[in-house]
N, C-alpha and C positions, 0 to 999 in steps of 0.2 A: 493199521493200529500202531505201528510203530512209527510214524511219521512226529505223531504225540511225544515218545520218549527223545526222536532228533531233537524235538521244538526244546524242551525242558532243555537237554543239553545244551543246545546253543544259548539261552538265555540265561541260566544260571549258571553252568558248569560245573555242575555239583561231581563230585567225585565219590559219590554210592549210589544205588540204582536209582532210576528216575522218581518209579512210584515208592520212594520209602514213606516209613511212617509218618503220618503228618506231627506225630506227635500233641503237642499244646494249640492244636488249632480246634479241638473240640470243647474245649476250654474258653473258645473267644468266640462262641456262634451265639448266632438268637434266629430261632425257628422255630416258625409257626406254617404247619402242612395245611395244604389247599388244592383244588384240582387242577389248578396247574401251578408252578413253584418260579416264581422271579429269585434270585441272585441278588447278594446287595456286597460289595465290599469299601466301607469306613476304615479310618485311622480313628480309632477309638481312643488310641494311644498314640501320643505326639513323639514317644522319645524312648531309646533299651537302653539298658544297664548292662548289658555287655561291650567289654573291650573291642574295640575292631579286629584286634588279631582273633578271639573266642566267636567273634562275628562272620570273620572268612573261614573257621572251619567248619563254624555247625549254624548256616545261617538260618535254622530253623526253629530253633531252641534259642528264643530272645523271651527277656522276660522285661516285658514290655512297663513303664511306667508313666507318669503324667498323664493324667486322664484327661482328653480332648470330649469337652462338653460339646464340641461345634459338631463336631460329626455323630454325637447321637441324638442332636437337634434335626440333621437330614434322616435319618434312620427313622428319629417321630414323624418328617413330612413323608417319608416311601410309604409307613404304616398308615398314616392318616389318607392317603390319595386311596391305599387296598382298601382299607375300612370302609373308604367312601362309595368305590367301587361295587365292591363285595354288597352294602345295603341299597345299589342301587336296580331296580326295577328296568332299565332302559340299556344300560351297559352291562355285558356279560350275564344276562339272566340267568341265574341256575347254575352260574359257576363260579366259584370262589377261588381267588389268586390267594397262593402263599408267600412265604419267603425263608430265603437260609441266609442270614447277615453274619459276615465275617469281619473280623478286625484282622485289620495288615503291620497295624505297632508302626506305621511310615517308614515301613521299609519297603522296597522297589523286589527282591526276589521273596518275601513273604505273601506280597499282592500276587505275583505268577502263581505263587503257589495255593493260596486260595481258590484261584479264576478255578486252575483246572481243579481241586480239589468239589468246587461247584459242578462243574461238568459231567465228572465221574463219581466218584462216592466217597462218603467221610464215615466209609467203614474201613476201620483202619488193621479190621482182620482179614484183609481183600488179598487176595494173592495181587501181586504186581501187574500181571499178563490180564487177569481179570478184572481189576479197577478200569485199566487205561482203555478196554473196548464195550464196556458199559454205553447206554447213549445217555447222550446230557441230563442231567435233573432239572437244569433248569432252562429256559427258553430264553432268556434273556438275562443278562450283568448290570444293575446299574449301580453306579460309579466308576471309576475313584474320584476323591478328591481333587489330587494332586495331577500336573502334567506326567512327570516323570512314570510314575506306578501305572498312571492310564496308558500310555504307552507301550509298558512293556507288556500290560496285559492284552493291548490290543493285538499284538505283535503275537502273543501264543496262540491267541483264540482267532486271527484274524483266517488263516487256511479253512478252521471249520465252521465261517462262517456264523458263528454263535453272536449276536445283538448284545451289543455294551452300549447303554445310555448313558452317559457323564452327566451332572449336572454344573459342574466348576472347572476341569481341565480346559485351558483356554488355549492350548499352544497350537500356533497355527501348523507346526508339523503333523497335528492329529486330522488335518482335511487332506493330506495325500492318503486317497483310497489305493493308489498302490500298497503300500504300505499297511492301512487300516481300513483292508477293505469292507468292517463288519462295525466300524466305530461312528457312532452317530453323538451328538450332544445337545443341550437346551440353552445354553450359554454359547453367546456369541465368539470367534474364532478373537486369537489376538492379530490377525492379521488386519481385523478393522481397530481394533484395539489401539494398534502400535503406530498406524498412519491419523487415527482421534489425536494419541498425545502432541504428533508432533504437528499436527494442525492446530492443537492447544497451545503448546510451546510458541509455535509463530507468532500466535495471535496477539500473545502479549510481549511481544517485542524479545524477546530472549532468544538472542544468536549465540550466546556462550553457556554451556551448562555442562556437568558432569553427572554420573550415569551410577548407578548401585545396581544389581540385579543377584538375584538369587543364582547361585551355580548348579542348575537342572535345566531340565526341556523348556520349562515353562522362562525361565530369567532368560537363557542363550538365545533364543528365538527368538521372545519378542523384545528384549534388545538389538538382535540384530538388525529386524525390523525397520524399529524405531529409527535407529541411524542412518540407517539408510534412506528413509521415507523424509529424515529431518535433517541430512544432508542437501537432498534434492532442494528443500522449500529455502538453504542459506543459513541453517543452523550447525554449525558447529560443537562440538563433544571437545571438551578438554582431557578428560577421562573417562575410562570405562571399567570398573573393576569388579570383580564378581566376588560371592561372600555363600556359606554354606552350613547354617544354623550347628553343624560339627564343627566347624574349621575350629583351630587353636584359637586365643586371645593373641596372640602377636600378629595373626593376619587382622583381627578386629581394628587392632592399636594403627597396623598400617594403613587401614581407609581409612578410621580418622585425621593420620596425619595428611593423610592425601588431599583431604576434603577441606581440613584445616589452611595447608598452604596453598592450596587452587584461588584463585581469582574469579574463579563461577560464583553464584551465589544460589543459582537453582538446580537443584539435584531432581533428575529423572528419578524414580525406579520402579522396577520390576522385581519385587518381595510380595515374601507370604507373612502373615500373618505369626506362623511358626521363627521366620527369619527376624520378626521385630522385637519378641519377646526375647531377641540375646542381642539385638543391637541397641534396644533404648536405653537398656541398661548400660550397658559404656558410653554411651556419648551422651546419659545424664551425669556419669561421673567426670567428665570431659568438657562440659558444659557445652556442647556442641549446638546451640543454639543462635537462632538469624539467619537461615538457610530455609530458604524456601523450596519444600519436595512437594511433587508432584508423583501422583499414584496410581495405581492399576485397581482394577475393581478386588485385587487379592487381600487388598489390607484398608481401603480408603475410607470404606463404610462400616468398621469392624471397630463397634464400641469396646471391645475388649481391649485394643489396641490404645484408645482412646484414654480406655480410666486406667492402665500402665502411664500413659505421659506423663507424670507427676511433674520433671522438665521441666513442658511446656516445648518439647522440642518440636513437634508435629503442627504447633499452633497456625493456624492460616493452610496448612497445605489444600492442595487441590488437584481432583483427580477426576477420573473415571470409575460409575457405576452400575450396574444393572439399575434400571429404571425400579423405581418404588413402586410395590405393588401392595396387595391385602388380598388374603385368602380368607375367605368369611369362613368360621369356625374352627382354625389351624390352633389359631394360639389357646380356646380352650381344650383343646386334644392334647397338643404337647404336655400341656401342664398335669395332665394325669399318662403319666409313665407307666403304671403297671399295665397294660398292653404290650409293652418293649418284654416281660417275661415271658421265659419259655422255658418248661421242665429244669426251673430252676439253676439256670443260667449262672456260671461262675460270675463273666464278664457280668451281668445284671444287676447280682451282688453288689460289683464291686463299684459299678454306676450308683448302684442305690445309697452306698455308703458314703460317696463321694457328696454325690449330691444332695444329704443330708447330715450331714459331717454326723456316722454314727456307725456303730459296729454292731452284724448279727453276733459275733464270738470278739471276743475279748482278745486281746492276745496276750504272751504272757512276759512281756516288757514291762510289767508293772504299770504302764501309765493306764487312768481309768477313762474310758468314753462312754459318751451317750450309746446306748443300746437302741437298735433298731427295732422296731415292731413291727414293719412290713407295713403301718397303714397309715406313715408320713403325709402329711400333706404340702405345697409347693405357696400353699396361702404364707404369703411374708416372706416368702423365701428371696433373696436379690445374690443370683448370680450371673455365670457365661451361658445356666442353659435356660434361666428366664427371659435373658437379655432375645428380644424381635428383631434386631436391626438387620438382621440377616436374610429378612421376610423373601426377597426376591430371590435370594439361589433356593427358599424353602419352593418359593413356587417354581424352581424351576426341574428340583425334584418330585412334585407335582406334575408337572407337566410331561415330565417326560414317562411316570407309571402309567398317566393315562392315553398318552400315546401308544404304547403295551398294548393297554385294553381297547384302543380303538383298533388296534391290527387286530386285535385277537378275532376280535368283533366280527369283521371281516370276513378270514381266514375260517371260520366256524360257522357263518352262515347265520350268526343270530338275528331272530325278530323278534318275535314272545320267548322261543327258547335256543337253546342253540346245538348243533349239531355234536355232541362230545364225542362222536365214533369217528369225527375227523384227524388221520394221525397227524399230530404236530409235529414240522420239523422246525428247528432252528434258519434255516436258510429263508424256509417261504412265510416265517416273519419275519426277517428283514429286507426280505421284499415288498411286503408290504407296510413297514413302519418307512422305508425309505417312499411311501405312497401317500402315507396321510395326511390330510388337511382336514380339521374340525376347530372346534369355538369351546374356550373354556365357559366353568362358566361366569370368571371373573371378565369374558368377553374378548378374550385375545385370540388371536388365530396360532395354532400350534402347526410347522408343517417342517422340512429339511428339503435344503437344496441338495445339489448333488453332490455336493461334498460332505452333507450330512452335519451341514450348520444350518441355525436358525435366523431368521433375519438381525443384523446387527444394529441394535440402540442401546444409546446410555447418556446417563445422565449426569450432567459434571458435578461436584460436589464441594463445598467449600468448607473445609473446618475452622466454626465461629466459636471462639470461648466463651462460655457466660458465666454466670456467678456461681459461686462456690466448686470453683476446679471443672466443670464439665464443658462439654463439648456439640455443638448441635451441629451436623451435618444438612449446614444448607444445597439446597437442588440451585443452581446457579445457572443453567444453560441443556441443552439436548445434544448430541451427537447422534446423528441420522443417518446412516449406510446408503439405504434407499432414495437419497434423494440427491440431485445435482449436485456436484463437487461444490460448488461457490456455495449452497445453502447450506451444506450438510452438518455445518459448526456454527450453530445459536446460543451466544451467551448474553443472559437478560443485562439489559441495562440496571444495575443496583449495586450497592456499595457492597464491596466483597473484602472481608478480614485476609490481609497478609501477617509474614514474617514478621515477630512483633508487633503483631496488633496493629499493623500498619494499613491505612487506610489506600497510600499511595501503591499502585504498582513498582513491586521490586524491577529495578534494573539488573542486567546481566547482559552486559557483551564486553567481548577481547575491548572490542577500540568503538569511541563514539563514532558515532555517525557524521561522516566526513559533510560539512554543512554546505551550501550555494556556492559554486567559486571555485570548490575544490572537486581533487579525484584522489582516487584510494591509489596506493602505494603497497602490494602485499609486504610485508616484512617475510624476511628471508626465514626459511626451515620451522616457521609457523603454519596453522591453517588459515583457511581465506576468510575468516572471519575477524584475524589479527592484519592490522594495517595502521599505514600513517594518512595521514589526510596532506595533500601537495596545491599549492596555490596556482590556478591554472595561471596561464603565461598570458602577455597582452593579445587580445584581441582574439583570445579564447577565452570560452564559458563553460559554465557545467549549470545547469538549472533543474536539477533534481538534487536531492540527498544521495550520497555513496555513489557516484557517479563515479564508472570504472576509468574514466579518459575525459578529456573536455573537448570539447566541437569549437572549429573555427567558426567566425560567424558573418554573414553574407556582409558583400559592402554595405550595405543600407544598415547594416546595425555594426554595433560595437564594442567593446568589452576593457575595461583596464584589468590590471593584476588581480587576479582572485576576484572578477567581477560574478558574479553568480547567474547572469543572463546575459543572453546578448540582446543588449537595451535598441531600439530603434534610434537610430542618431536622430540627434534632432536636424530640422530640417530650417536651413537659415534661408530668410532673403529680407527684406528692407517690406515691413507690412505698416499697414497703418496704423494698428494696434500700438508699438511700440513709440517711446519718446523721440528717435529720430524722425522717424514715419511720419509722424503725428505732426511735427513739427517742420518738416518739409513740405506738405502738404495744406499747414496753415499761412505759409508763405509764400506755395503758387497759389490761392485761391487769394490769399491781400492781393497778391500782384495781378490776378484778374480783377479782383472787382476794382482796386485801384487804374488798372488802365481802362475798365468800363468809366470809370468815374469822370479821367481827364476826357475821354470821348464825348460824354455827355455835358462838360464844361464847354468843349471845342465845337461841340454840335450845337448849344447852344448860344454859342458866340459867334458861330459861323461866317456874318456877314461883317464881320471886325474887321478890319484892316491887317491885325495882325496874323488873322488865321489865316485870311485872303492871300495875304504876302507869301507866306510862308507852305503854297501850293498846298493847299487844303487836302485836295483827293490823294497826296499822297502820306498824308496825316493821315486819315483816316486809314487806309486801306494799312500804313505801319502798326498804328494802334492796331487794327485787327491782326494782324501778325503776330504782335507783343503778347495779345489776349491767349493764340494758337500756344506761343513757346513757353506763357505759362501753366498754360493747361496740359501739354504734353509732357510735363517734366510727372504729371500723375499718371501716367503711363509704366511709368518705372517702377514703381510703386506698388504690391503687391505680388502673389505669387506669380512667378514664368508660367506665362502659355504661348502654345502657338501663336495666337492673334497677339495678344503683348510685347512676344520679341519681334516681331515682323512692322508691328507698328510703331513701338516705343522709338525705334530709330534711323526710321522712313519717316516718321512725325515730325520730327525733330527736325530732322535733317532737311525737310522740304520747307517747312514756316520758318526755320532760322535763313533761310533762302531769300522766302520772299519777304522777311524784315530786315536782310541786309540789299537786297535790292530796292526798297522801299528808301531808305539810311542812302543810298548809292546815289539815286536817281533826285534823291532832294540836294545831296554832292552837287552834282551836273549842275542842277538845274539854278543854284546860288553862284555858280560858277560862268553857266549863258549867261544867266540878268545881269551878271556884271559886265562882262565881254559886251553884252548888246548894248548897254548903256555906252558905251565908247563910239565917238563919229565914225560914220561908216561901215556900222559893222551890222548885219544883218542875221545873227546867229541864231536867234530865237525859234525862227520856221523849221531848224533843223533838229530840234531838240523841245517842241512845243510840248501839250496834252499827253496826244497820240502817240509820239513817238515815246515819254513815258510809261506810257502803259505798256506797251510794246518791249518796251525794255524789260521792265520789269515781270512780263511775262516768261520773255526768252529764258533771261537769270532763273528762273522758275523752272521752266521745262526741263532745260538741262539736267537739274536737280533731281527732278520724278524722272527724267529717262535712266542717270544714275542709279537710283533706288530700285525700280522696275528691272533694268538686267542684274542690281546687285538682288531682289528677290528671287527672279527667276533663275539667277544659276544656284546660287547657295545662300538659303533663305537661314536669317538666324532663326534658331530654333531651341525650347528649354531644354538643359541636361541637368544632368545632376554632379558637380564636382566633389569628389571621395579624397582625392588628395591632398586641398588646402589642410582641414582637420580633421585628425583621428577619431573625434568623438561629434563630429557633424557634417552632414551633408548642404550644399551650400549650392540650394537652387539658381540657377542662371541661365542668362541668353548666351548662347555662342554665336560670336556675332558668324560661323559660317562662311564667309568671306572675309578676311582681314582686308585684302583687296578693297572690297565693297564699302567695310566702315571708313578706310582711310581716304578712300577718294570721296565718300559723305562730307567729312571733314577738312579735308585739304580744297573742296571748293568752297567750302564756308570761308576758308580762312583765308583763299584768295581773293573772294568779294570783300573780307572786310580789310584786306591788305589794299585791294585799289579804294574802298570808301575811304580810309585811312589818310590814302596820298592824296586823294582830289581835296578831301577836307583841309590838310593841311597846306594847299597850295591855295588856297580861300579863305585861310585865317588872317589873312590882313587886309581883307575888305574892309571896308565902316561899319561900325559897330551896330548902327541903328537895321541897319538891312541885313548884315550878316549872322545866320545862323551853323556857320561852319565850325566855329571855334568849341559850338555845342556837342559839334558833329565828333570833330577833330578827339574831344575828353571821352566822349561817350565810348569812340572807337578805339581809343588808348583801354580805358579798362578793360571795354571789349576782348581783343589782342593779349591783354595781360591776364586776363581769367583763364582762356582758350590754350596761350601759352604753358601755363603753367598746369593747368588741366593734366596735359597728357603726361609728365611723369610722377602726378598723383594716380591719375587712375589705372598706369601699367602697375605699380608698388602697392597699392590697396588691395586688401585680399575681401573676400566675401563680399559681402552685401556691402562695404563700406566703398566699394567700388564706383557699384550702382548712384550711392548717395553722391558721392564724389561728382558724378554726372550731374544728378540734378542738381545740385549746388551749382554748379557750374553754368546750366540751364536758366537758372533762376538769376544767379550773379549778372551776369551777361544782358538778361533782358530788363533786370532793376535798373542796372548802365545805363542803356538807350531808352526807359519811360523816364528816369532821374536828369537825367544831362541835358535831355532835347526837348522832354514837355513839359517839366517843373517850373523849370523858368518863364515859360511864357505863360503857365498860370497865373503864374506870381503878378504876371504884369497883367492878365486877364481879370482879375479877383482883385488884386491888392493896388494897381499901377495902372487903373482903368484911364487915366489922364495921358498916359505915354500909348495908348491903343487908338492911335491916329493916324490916317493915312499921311497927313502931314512929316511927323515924326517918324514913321517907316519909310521917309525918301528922305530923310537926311537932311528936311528944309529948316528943323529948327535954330535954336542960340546955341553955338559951339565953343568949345570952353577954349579960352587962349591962353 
């Protein structure tokens, strides 16, 4: 029994006996007796007219004012679920619940003292030793309102186990059963509450905001929460300041100047409803408006809050709220209040007067009021206790009466009737209320996990202004506890009112969001939500937004200053597609079909004299070599592959072989016919047909055995060059052996260095027979293209290299079709009178 009087003492620290008189708490009940008696304690009254120093000595003796309509709105939903109860055939048959409803005036050691007041007796003629070991009157507590009050009430009552239903205390300090081990609620905890907002906050982009919360259980909590949960997601808190519907006006003046000079734009908070009705009023005279708050289910949906705006300062906010519900027949029940009397109830009184602005007794201040008659009616009436918007904590005081009655249900055995010889203890109902699971009958499942919370949903809310000053609280989204973290925050696609009526989503962060290119920079003794944005460096990229660092990026790709990707280099080589390509390619294919052309001139005139003269087989088979060097130079052309580099200049290198052994062997052989035209000389058999071909074989082979060991030891092969340019890759052949290219080259260039000398020692033959002087030009250009070749093609970078070859390819072999068979078309075609075997031995009229 005295375990009781420790409790009191620690809790209040009253300084006269535990059980004194209650004094004016008989004065603040409403009770109506039943065969078994529920508990109800309201803030009937928002606010005392006592000093705080007359407050810490007689913290019992407050005389409480401002009559709080909202809490005798929950008072008519506990009555209305009994009522319903009590006529109902199915629940509790044959047994009627009562109730003893206290008012605590919101104060924290008034509420302790009702709990136990409830438990023991509110006879106030009780010796002290005999109140406190009484057993309980009533079996179950439901409320408070407030975190704070529920708290400390849980806190007395929680050792003996006594059942306290909350329908609004949200503070997730109230789910450690350590602590409260007998505290159950209907309303969901703030601990999903506090990780909803800051899953809200994310969602719309708001990394910088500042934070209001009311100074009790309920504001400390679940802001600490919140910050913490919206640290985790990247959001940053510029401030945090707390606020206490008591405080002085100079701490008011200081959040607003706080809020004033912050660079956030969106304000979290965690306020009551009690806390708004003393800050809208300074911060309309402040003009504190274009702040976009965001709310808790304590004030968000609370019209009363709403038609105070006068402002406009609340305009657009958006929060969190108990889902919207309707309890069929609630709202005609509320509106007849004489049910709330009980043996003539002060408090009832002074409800009734309030809430009909009239007096049973006059008082004698002179001024005259309307008189009361007791049989008021609520038709036309518009105030805070007509106002429904509150419907969902009605059902949530609802829900949790009939929770009660489903343990009771239980616990007593009832079917048709119920066992009333069962003794009731307080413990082994809330054993069994911490059991139930049943179906209201607005269809919802009622039950408590084990921390003695209900499942957590709400629904987001948006404040829309409409005409004439008011306010509609649209449903804008769900918040879902139960369901996968990635699902659990649903906000519909539709046009949502912000801050000034603004259509747009407010923006709020420290620092924009550092774009493509860049990385963040924290700024020094800020949070990491303040930062510069830094240009990454060459050949670094960042390809995200707020990229903490920039990534180098592989050879194949590449990045200039502040480039925001790292772009794939382009990839260069000499294609057809392009105007060089295009064009290089429409010049070996002239140059083929041009040396087909002379071919089929020469083929056609074959038995001419002058084709005859001029050792026909090795016309032809040069022509066909010509046709090779043209067509190989499209070799080069296009992307590097294996077979490409390997052939492009084996190809090459073998047909510019046998067209300069072709060029070689017609040398010689204007070189015998002359020699054997001389008496005695017999040269001809040495250097006939046969041995032509022969020649021109060998010159050949040499070539392909060249090529063959320059494949087989180090075959060129495509790489990719990263070096020439920073911002492209520059496909090519390596030629693999430098060795191999140069000896390709340097026997080319020895065959046309001996065609070169044989021609030139046979340019002062006779004009009519000699073809050398053709030889002689064609191998000068030859020599001079080759020549000069090789310190263009070491100095050309990329792909201009490659062309640089084929130009050279192409030049080279235009030489020797231009120099050696042009002219003798000329004379085929145009000069068909000088195409005489006569005239190719030199027998005609020579000019003196």
């Amino acid at each position: 029994p005295h375990l009781l009087l420790v409790m009191i003492h620690l809790v209040l620290d009253f300084t006269e006996p535990a059980c004194t008189q209650i004094g004016d708490l008989e004065d603040a009940q409403l009770i109506r007796n039943g065969d078994i008696m529920l508990g109800g304690i309201f803030s009937f009254h928002s606010s005392w007219k006592n000093s705080q120093d007359n407050y810490e000595q007689s913290p019992l003796r407050l005389q409480c004012t401002s009559l709080n309509f909202r809490d005798f709105q929950f008072a008519q939903a506990m009555l209305f679920a009994i009522e319903e109860i009590n006529n109902s055939s199915d629940l509790l048959p044959g047994v009627t619940l009562g109730y003893k409803m206290y008012d605590t005036c919101g104060s924290i050691a008034r509420s302790v003292r009702v709990a136990l007041s409830l438990l023991n007796s509110n006879d106030i003629e009780a010796l002290p030793a005999e109140a406190c070991t009484r057993p309980a009157q009533v079996q179950v507590i439901m409320g408070e309102t407030s975190s704070s009050p529920t708290a400390a009430i849980a806190t007395a009552i929680g050792p003996f186990h006594i059942p306290m239903i909350s329908h609004f205390a949200t503070c997730a300090c109230l789910s450690d059963k350590t602590k409260y081990p007998s505290f159950l609620r209907t309303i969901p905890s703030d601990y999903y509450q506090s990780r909803a907002l800051a899953q809200l906050v994310k969602y719309f982009g708001w990394t910088w905001i500042g934070a209001v919360r009311t100074n009790d259980d309920y504001g400390n909590n679940g802001m600490a929460t919140f910050i913490a949960t919206a640290q985790q997601l990247g959001v940053c808190v510029e401030y945090s300041i707390s606020f206490f519907r008591t405080d002085p006006l100079e701490k008011i003046q200081k959040i607003i100047e706080i809020i004033k000079t912050s660079t956030s734009k969106v304000i979290v908070t965690f306020l009551s409803n009690m806390d708004w009705d003393v800050l809208l009023h300074e911060f309309s005279r402040n003009n504190l408006t274009g702040y976009q708050w965001v709310g808790t289910e304590g004030w968000i949906s609370d019209s009363q809050i709403a038609a105070m705006d006068k402002s406009h300062i609340l305009d657009g906010a958006i929060g969190l709220s108990i889902p919207k519900t309707h309890v069929s027949g609630i709202k005609k029940f509320m509106f007849n209040v004489k049910p709330l009397n009980s043996s003539n109830s002060v408090l009832f009184r002074e409800f009734w007067e309030a809430l009909f602005s009239c007096k049973f007794n006059q008082s004698n201040s002179g001024e005259i009021q309307k008189k009361c008659t007791g049989e008021e009616d609520l038709t036309g009436v518009e105030n805070s206790f007509t106002d429904m918007s509150l419907m969902p904590i009605f059902y949530n005081v609802y829900k949790g009466v009939y929770a009660v009655a489903h343990a009771l249900h239980e616990i007593l055995n009832c079917n048709k009737t119920c066992d009333k010889n069962v003794q009731l203890n307080p413990y082994t109902v809330l054993q069994q209320l911490q059991k139930i699971h049943f179906k209201t009958k607005e269809g919802d499942f009622v039950y408590f996990n084990d921390n003695g919370d209900p499942p957590a949903k709400y629904e987001i809310i948006n404040w829309q202004p409409r005409e004439n000053d008011t306010v509609e609280f649209v449903g804008v989204g769900i918040y879902d506890a139960s369901l996968p973290e990635d699902r659990q925050l649903s906000v519909k696609n539709m046009s949502l009112i912000w801050a000034k009526n603004s259509l747009q989503v407010p923006v709020s962060v420290c620092s924009e969001k550092c774009p493509h290119g860049t990385h963040k920079v924290l700024q020094k003794g800020k949070p990491v939500c303040c930062y510069d944005c830094v240009r990454c460096a060459e050949g670094e990229m960042s390809n995200a937004t707020d990229s903490i660092s920039c990534l180098k990026c592989f050879p194949e790709f590449w990045s200039n200053e502040g480039r925001d990707a790292c772009i794939k280099k382009e990839e260069l080589f000499l294609s057809y597609e392009e105007i060089m390509g295009a064009l290089l390619t429409t010049a070996s294919l002239f140059g083929t079909c041009m040396t087909a052309l002379v071919a089929a001139i020469f083929f056609r005139h074959r038995k001419t004299p002058l084709v005859r003269a001029n050792n026909s087989e090795l016309s032809f088979l040069l022509l066909f070599s010509l046709t090779l060097c043209f067509l190989c130079s499209l070799t080069f052309i296009g992307q590097p592959s294996d077979w490409s580099c390997m052939l492009r200049h084996t190809a090459f290198g073998i047909t510019f072989v046998l067209c300069i052994s072709c060029v070689l062997g017609k040398t010689i052989v204007v070189l015998m016919a002359f020699k054997a035209s001389l008496p005695g000389r017999n040269i001809t058999k040495w250097f006939g047909p046969t041995q032509q071909r022969v020649s021109v074989l060998g010159f050949t082979l040499i070539q392909v055995i060249i090529c063959i060991i320059w494949l087989t030891m180090a075959p060129p092969l495509p790489i990719k060059n990263f070096k020439e340019f920073k911002d492209k890759i520059v496909l090519e052949c390596d030629l693999g052996s430098t060795i191999g290219f140069w000896s390709v080259l340097g026997y080319i260039g020895l065959l046309a260095m001996l065609c070169f000398l044989f021609a030139f020692l046979a340019r002062k033959l006779p004009d009519n027979f000699n073809e050398a002087k053709l030889i002689t030009f064609s191998m000068l250009i030859f020599c001079a293209v080759w020549i000069t070749f090789i310190p263009a093609y070491v100095s050309s970078p990329g792909k201009f290299s490659v062309a640089v070859e084929i130009f050279a390819i192409l030049a080279s072999s235009f030489g020797l079709l231009i120099c050696i068979f042009i002219p003798k078309c000329y004379i085929i075609l145009l000069k068909p009178e000088k195409n005489t075997k006569k005239n190719m031995m030199g027998k005609g009229t020579r000019k003196t």
